[in-house]
PyMOL Python script that loads the backbone (N, CA, C, O; Angstrom):
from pymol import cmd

cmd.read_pdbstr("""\
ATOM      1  N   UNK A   1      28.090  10.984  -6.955  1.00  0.00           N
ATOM      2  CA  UNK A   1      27.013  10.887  -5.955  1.00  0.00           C
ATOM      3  C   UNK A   1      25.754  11.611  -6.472  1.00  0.00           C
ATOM      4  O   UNK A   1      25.945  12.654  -7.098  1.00  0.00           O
ATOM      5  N   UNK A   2      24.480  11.181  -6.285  1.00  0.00           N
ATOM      6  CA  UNK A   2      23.263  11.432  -6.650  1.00  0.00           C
ATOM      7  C   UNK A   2      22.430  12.668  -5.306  1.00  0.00           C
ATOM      8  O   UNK A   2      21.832  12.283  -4.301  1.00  0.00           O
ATOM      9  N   UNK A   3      22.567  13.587  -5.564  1.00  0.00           N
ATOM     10  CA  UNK A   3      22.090  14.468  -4.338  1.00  0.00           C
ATOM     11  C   UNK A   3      20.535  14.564  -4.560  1.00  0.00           C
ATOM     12  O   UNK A   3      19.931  15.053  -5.515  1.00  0.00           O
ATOM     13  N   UNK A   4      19.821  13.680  -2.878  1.00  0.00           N
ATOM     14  CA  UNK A   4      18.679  13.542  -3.190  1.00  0.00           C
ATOM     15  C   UNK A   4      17.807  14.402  -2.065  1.00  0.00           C
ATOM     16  O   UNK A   4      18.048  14.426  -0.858  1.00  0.00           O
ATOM     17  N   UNK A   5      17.249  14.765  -2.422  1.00  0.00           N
ATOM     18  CA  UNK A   5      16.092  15.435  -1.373  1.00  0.00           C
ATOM     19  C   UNK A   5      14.286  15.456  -1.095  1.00  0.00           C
ATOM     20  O   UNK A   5      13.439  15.875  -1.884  1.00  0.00           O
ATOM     21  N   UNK A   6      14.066  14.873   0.256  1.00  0.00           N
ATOM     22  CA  UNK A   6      12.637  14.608   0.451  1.00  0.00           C
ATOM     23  C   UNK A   6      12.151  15.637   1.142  1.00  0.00           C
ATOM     24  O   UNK A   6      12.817  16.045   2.093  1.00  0.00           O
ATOM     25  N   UNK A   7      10.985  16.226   0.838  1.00  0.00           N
ATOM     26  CA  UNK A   7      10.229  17.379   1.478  1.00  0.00           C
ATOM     27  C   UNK A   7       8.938  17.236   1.527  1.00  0.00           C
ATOM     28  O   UNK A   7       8.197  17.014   0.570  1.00  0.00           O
ATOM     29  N   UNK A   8       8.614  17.374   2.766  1.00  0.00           N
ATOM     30  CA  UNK A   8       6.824  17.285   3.081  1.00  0.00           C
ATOM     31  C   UNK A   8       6.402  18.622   2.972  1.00  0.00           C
ATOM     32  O   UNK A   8       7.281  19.461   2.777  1.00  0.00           O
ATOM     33  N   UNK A   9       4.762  19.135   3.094  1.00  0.00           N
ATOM     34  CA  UNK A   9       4.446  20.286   3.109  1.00  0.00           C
ATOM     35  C   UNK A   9       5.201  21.266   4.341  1.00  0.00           C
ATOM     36  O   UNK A   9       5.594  22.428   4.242  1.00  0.00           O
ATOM     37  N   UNK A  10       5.234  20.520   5.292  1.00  0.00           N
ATOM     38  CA  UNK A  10       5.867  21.163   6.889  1.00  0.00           C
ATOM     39  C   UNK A  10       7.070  21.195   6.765  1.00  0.00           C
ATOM     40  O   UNK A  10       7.508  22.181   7.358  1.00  0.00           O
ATOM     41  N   UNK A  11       8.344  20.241   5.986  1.00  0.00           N
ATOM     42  CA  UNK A  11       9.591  20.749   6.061  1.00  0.00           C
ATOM     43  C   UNK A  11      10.139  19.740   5.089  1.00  0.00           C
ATOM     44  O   UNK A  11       9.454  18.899   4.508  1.00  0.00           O
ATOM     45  N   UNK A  12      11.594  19.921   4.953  1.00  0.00           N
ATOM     46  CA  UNK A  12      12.716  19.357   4.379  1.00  0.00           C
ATOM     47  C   UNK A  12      13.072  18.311   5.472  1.00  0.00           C
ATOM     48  O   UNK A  12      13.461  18.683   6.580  1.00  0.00           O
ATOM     49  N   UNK A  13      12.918  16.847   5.112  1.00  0.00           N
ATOM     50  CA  UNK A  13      13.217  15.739   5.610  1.00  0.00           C
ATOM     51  C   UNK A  13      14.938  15.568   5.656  1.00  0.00           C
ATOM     52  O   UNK A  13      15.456  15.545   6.773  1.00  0.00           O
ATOM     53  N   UNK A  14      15.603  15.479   4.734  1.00  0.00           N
ATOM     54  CA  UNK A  14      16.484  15.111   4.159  1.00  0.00           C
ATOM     55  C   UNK A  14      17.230  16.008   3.107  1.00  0.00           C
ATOM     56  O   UNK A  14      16.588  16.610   2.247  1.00  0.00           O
ATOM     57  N   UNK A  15      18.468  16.079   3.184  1.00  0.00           N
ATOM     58  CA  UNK A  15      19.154  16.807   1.793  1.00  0.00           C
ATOM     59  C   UNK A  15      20.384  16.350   2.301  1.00  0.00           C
ATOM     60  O   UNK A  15      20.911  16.708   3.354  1.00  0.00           O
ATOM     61  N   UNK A  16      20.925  15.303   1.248  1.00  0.00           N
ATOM     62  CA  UNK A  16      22.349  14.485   1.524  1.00  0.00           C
ATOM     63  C   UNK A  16      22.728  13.981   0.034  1.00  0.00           C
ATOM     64  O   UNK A  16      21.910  14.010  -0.886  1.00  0.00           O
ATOM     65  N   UNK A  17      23.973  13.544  -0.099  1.00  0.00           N
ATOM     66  CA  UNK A  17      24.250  12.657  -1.417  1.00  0.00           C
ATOM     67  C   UNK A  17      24.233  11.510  -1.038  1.00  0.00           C
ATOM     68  O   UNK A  17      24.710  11.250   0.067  1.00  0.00           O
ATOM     69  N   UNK A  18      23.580  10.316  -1.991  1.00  0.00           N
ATOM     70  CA  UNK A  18      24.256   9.138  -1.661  1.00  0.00           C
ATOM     71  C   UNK A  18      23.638   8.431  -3.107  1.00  0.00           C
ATOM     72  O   UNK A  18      22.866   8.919  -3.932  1.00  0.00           O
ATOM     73  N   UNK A  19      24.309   7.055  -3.068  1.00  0.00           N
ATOM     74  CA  UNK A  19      24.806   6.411  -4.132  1.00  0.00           C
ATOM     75  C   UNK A  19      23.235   5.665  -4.725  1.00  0.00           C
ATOM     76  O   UNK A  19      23.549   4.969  -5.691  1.00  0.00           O
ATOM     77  N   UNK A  20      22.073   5.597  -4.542  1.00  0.00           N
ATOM     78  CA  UNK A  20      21.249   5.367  -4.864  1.00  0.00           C
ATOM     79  C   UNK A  20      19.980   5.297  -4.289  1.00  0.00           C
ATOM     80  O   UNK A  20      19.827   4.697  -3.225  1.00  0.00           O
ATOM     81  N   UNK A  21      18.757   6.011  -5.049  1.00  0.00           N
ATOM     82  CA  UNK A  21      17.667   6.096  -3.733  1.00  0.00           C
ATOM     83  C   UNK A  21      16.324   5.088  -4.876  1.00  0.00           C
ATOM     84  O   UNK A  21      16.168   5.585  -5.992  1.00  0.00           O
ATOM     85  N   UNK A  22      15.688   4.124  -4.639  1.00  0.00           N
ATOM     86  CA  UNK A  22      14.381   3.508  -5.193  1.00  0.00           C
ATOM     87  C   UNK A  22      12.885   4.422  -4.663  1.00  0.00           C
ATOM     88  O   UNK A  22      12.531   4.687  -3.514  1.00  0.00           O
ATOM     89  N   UNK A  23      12.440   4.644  -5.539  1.00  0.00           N
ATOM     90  CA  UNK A  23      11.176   5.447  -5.406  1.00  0.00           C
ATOM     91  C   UNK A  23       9.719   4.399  -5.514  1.00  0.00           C
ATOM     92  O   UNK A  23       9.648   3.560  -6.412  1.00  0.00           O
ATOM     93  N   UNK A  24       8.999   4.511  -4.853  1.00  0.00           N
ATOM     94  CA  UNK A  24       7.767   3.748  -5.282  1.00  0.00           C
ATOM     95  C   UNK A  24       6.685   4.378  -6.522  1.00  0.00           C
ATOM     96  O   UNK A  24       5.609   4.822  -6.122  1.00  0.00           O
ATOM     97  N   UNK A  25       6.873   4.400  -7.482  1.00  0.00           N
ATOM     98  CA  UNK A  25       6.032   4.806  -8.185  1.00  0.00           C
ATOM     99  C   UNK A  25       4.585   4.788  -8.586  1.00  0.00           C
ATOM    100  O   UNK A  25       3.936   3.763  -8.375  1.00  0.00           O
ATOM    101  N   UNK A  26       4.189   5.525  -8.981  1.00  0.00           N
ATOM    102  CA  UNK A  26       2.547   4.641  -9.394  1.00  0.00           C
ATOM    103  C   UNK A  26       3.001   3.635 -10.234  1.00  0.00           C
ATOM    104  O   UNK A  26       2.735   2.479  -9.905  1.00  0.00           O
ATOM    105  N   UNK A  27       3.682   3.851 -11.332  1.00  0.00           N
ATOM    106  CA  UNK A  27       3.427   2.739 -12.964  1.00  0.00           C
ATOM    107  C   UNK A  27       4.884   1.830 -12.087  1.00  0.00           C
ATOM    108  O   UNK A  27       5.681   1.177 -12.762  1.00  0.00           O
ATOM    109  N   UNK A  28       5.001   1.927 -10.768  1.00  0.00           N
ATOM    110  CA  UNK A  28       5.695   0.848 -10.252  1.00  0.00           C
ATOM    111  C   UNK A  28       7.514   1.318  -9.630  1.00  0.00           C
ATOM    112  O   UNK A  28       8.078   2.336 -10.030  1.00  0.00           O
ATOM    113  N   UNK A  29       7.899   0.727  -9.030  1.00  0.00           N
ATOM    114  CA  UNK A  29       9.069   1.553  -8.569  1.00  0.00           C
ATOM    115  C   UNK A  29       9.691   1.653  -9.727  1.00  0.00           C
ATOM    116  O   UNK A  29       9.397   1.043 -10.756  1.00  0.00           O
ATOM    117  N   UNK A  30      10.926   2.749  -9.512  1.00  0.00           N
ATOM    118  CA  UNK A  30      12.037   3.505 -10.197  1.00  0.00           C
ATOM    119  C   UNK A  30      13.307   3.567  -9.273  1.00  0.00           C
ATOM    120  O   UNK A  30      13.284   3.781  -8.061  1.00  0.00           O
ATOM    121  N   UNK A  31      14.356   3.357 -10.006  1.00  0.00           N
ATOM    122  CA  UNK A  31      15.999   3.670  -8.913  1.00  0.00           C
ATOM    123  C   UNK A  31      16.161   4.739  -9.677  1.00  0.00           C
ATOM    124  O   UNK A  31      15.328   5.004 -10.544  1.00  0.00           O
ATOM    125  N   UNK A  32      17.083   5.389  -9.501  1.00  0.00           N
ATOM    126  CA  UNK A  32      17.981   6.584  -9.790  1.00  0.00           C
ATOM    127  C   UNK A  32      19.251   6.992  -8.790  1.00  0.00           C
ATOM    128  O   UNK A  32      19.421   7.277  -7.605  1.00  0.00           O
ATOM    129  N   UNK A  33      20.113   6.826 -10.124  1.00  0.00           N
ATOM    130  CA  UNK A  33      21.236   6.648  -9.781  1.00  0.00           C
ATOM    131  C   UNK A  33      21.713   8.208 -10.423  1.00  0.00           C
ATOM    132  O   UNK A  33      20.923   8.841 -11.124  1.00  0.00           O
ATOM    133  N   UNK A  34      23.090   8.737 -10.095  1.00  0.00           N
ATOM    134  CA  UNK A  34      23.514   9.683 -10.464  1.00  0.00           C
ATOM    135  C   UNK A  34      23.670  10.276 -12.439  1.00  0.00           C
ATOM    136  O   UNK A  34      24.374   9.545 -13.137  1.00  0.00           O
ATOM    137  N   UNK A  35      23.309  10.956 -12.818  1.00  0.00           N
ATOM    138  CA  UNK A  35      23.483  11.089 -13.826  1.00  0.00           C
ATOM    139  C   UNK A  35      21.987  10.296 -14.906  1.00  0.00           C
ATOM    140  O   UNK A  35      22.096   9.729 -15.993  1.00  0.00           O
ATOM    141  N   UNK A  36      20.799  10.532 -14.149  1.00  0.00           N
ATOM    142  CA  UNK A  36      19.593   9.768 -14.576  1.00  0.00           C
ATOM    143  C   UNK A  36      19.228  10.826 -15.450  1.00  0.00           C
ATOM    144  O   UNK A  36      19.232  11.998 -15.073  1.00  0.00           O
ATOM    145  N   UNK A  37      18.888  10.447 -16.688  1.00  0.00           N
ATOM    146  CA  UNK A  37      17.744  11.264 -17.408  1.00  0.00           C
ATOM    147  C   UNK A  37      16.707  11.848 -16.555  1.00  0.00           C
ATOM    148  O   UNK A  37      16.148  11.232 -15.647  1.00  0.00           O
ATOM    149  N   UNK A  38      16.470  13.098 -16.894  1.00  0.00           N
ATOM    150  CA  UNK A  38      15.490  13.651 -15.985  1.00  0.00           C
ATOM    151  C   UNK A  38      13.770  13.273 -16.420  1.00  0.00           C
ATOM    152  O   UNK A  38      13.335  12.627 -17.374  1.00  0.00           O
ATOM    153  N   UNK A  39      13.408  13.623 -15.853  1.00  0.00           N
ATOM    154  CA  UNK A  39      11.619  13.311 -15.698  1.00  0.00           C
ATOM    155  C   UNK A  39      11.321  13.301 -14.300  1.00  0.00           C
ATOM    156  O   UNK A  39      12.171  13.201 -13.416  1.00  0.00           O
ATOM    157  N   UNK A  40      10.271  13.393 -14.153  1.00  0.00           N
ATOM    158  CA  UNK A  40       8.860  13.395 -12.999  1.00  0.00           C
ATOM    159  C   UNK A  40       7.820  12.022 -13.429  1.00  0.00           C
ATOM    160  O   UNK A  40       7.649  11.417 -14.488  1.00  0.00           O
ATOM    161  N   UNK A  41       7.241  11.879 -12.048  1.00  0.00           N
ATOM    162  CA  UNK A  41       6.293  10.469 -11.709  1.00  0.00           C
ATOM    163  C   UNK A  41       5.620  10.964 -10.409  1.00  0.00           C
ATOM    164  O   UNK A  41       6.087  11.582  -9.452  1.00  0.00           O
ATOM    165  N   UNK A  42       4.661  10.608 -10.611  1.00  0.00           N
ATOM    166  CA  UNK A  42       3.452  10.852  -9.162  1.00  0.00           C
ATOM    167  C   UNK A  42       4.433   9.508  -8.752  1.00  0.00           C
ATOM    168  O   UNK A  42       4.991   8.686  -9.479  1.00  0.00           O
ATOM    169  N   UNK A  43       4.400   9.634  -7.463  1.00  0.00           N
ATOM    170  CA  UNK A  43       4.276   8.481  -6.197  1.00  0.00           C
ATOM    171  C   UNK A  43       3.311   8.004  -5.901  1.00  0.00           C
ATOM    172  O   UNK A  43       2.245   8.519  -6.240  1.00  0.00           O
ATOM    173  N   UNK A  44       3.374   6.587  -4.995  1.00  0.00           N
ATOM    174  CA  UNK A  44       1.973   5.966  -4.314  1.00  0.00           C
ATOM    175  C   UNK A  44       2.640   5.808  -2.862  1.00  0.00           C
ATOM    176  O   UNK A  44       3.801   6.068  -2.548  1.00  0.00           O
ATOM    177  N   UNK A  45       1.659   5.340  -2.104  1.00  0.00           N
ATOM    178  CA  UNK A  45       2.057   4.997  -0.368  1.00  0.00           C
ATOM    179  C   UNK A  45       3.478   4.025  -0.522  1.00  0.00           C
ATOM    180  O   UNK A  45       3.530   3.149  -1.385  1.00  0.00           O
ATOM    181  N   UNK A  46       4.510   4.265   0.332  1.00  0.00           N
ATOM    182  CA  UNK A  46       5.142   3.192   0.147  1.00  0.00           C
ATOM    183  C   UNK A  46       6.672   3.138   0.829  1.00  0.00           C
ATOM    184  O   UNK A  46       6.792   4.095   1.594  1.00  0.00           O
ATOM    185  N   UNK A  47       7.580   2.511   0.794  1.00  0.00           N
ATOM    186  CA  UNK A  47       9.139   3.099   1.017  1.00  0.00           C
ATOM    187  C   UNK A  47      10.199   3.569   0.338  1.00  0.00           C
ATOM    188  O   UNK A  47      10.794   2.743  -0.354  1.00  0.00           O
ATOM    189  N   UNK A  48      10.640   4.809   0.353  1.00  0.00           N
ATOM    190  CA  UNK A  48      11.596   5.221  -0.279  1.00  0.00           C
ATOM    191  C   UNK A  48      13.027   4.678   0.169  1.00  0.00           C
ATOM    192  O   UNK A  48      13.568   5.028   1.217  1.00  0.00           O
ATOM    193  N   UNK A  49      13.639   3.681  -0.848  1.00  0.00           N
ATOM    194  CA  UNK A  49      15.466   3.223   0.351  1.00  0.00           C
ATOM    195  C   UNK A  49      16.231   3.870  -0.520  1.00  0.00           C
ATOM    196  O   UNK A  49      16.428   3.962  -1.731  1.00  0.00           O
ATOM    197  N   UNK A  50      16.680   4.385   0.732  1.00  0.00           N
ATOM    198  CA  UNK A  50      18.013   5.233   0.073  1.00  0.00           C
ATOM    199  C   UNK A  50      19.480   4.410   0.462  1.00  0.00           C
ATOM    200  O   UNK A  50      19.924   4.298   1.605  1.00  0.00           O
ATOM    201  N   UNK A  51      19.916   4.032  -0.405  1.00  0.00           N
ATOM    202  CA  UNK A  51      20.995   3.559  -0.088  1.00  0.00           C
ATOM    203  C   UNK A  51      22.519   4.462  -0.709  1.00  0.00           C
ATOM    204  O   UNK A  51      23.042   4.766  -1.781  1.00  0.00           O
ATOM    205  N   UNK A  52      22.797   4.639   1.055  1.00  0.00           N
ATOM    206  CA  UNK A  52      24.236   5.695   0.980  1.00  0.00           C
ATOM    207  C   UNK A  52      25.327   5.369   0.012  1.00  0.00           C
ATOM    208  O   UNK A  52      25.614   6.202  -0.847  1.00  0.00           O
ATOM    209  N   UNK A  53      26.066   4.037   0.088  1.00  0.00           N
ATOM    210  CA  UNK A  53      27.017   3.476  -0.303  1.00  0.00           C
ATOM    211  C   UNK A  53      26.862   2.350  -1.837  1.00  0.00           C
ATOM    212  O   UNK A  53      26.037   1.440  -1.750  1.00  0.00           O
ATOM    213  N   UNK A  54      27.400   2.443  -2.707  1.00  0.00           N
ATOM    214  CA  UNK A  54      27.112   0.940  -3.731  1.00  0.00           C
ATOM    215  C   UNK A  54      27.306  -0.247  -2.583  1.00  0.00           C
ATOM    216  O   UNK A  54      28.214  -0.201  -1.753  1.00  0.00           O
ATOM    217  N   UNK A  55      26.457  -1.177  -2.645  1.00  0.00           N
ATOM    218  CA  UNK A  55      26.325  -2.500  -1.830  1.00  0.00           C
ATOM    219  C   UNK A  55      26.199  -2.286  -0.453  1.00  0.00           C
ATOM    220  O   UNK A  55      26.167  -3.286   0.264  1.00  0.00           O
ATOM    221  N   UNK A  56      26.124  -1.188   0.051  1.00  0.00           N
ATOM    222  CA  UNK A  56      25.373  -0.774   1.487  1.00  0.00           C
ATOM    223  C   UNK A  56      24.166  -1.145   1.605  1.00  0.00           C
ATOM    224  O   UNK A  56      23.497  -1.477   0.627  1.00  0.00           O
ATOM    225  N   UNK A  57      23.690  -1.143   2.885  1.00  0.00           N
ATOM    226  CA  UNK A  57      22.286  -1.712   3.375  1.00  0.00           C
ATOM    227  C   UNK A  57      21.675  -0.242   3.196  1.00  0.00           C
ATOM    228  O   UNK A  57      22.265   0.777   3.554  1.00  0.00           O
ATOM    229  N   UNK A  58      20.151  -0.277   2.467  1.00  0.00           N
ATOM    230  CA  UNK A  58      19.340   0.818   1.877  1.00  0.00           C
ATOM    231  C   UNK A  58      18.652   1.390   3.499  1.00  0.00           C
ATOM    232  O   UNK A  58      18.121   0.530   4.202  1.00  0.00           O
ATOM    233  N   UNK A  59      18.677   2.069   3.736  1.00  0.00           N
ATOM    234  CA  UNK A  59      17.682   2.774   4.933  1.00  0.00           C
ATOM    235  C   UNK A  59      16.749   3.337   4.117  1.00  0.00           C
ATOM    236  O   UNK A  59      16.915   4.124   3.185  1.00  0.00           O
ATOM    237  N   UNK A  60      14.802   2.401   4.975  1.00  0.00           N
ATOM    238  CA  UNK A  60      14.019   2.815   4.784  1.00  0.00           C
ATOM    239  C   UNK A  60      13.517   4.114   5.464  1.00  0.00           C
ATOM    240  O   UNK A  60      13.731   4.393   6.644  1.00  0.00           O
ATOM    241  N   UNK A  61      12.560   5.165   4.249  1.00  0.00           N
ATOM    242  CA  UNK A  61      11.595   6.211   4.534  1.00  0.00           C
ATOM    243  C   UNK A  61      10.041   5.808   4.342  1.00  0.00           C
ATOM    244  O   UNK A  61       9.788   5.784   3.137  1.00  0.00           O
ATOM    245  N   UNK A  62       9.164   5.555   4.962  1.00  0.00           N
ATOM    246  CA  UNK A  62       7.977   5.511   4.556  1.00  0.00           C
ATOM    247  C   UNK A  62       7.266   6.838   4.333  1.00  0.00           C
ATOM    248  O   UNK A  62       7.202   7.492   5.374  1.00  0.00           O
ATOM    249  N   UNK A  63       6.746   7.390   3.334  1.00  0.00           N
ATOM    250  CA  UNK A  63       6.119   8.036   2.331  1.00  0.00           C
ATOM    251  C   UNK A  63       4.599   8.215   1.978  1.00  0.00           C
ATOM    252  O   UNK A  63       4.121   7.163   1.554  1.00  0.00           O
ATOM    253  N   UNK A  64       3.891   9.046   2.023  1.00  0.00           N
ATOM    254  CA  UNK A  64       2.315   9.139   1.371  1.00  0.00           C
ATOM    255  C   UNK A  64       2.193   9.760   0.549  1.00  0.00           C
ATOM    256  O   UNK A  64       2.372  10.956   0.775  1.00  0.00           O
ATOM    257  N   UNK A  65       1.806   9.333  -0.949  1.00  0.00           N
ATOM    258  CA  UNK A  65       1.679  10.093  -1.867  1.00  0.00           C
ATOM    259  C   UNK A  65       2.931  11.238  -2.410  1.00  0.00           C
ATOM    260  O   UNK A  65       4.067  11.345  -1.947  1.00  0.00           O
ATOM    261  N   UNK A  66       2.435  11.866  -3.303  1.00  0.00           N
ATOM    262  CA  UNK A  66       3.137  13.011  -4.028  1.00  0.00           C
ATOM    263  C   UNK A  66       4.053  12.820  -5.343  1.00  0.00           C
ATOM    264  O   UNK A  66       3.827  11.994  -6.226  1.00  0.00           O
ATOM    265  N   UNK A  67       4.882  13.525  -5.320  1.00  0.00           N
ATOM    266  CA  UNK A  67       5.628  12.924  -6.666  1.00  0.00           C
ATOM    267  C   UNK A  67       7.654  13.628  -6.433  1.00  0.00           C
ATOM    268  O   UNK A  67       8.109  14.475  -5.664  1.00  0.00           O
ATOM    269  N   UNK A  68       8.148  12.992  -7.216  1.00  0.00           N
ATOM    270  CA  UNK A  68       9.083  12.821  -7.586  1.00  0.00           C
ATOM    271  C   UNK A  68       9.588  13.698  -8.935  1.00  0.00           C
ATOM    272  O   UNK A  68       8.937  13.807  -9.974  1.00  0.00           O
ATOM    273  N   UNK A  69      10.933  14.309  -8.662  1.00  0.00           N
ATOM    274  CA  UNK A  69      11.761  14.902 -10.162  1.00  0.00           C
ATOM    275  C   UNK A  69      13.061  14.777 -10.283  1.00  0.00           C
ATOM    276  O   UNK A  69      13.777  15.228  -9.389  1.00  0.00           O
ATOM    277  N   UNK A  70      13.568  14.201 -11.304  1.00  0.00           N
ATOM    278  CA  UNK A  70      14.515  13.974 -11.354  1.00  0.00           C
ATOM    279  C   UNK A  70      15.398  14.978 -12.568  1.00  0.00           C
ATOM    280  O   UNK A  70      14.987  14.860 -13.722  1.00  0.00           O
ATOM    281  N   UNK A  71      16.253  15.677 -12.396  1.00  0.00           N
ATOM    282  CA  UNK A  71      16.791  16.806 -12.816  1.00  0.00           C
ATOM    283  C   UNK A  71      18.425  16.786 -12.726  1.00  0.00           C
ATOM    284  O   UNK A  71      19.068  16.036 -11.992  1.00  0.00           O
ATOM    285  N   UNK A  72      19.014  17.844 -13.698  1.00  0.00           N
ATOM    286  CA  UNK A  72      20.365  17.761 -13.548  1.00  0.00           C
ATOM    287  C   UNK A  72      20.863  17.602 -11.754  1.00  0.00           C
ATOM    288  O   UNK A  72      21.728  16.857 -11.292  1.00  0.00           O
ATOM    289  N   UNK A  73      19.890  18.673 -10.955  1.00  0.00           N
ATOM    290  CA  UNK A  73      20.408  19.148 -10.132  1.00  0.00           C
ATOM    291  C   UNK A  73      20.326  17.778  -8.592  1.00  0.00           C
ATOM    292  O   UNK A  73      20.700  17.824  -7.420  1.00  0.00           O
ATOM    293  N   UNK A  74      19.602  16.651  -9.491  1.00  0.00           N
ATOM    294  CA  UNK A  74      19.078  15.512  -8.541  1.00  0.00           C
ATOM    295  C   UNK A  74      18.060  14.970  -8.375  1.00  0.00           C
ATOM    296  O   UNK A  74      17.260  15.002  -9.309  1.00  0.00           O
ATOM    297  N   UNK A  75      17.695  14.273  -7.144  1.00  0.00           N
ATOM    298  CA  UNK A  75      16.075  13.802  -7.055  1.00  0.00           C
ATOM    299  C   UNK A  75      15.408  14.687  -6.100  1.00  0.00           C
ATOM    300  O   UNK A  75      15.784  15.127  -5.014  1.00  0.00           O
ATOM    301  N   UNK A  76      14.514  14.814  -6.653  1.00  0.00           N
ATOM    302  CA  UNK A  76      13.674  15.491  -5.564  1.00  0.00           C
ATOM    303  C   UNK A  76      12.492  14.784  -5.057  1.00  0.00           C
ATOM    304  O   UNK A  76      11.784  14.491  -6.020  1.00  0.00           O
ATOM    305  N   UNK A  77      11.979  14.385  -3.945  1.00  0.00           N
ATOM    306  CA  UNK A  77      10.469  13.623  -3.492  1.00  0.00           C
ATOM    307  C   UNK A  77       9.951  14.447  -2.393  1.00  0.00           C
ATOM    308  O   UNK A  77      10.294  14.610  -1.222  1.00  0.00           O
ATOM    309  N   UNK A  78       8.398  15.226  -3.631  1.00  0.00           N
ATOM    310  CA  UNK A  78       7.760  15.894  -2.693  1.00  0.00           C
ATOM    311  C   UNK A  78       6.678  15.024  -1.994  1.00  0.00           C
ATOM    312  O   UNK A  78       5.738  14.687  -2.715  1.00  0.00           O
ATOM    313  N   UNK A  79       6.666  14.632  -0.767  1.00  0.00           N
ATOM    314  CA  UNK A  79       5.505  13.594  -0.140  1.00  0.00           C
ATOM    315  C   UNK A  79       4.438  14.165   0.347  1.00  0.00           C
ATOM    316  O   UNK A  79       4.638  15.351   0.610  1.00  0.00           O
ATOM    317  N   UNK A  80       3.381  13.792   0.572  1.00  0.00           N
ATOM    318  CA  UNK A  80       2.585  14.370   1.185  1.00  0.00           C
ATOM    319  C   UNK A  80       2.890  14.107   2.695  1.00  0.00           C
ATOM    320  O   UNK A  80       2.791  14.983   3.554  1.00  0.00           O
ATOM    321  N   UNK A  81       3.275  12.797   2.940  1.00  0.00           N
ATOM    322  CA  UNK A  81       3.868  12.872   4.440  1.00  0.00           C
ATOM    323  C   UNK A  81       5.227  11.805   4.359  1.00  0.00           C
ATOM    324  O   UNK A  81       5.211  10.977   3.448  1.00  0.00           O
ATOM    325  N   UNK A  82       6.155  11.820   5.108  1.00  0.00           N
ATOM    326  CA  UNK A  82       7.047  10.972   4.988  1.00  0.00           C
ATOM    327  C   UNK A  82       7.189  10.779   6.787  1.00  0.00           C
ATOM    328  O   UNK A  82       6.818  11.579   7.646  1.00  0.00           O
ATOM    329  N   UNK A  83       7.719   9.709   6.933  1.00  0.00           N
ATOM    330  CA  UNK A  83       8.297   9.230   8.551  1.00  0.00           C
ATOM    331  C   UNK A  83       7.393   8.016   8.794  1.00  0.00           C
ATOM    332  O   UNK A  83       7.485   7.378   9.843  1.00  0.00           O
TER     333      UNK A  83
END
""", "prot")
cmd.dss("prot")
cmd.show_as("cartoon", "prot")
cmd.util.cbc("prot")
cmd.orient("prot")
């Protein structure tokens, strides 16, 4: 499982595992799945789906700006606003 976490300036949205989350990127979306090479990417406006399960239906986050890191320890998406 890929432990992912979204945080706005005001709080921690989210901190859960699940099996795959798609990021909107600037140079265009990105998935990340467990065990991703790490790196960072600014974000653009857009939806983050996180999908809990392999072949589960993705639940959308809508997102403004910020960026994204991806690290041993997981994903991280700092937004400027999310909901």
């Amino acid at each position: 499982m890929l432990h992912f976490e979204l945080v706005t300036p005001e709080r921690l949205i989210r901190s859960e595992d699940v099996h795959m989350v798609t990021v909107p990127g600037t140079d265009g979306d990105f998935a990340v799945l467990e065990g991703h090479a790490p790196f960072m990417s600014t974000i653009r406006d857009g939806d983050v789906l996180v999908q809990k399960t392999p072949g589960g239906q993705p639940e959308t986050v809508a997102i403004r700006g910020g960026f994204a890191e991806v690290n041993a320890g997981g994903l991280t998406v700092l937004a400027e606003h999310a909901g």
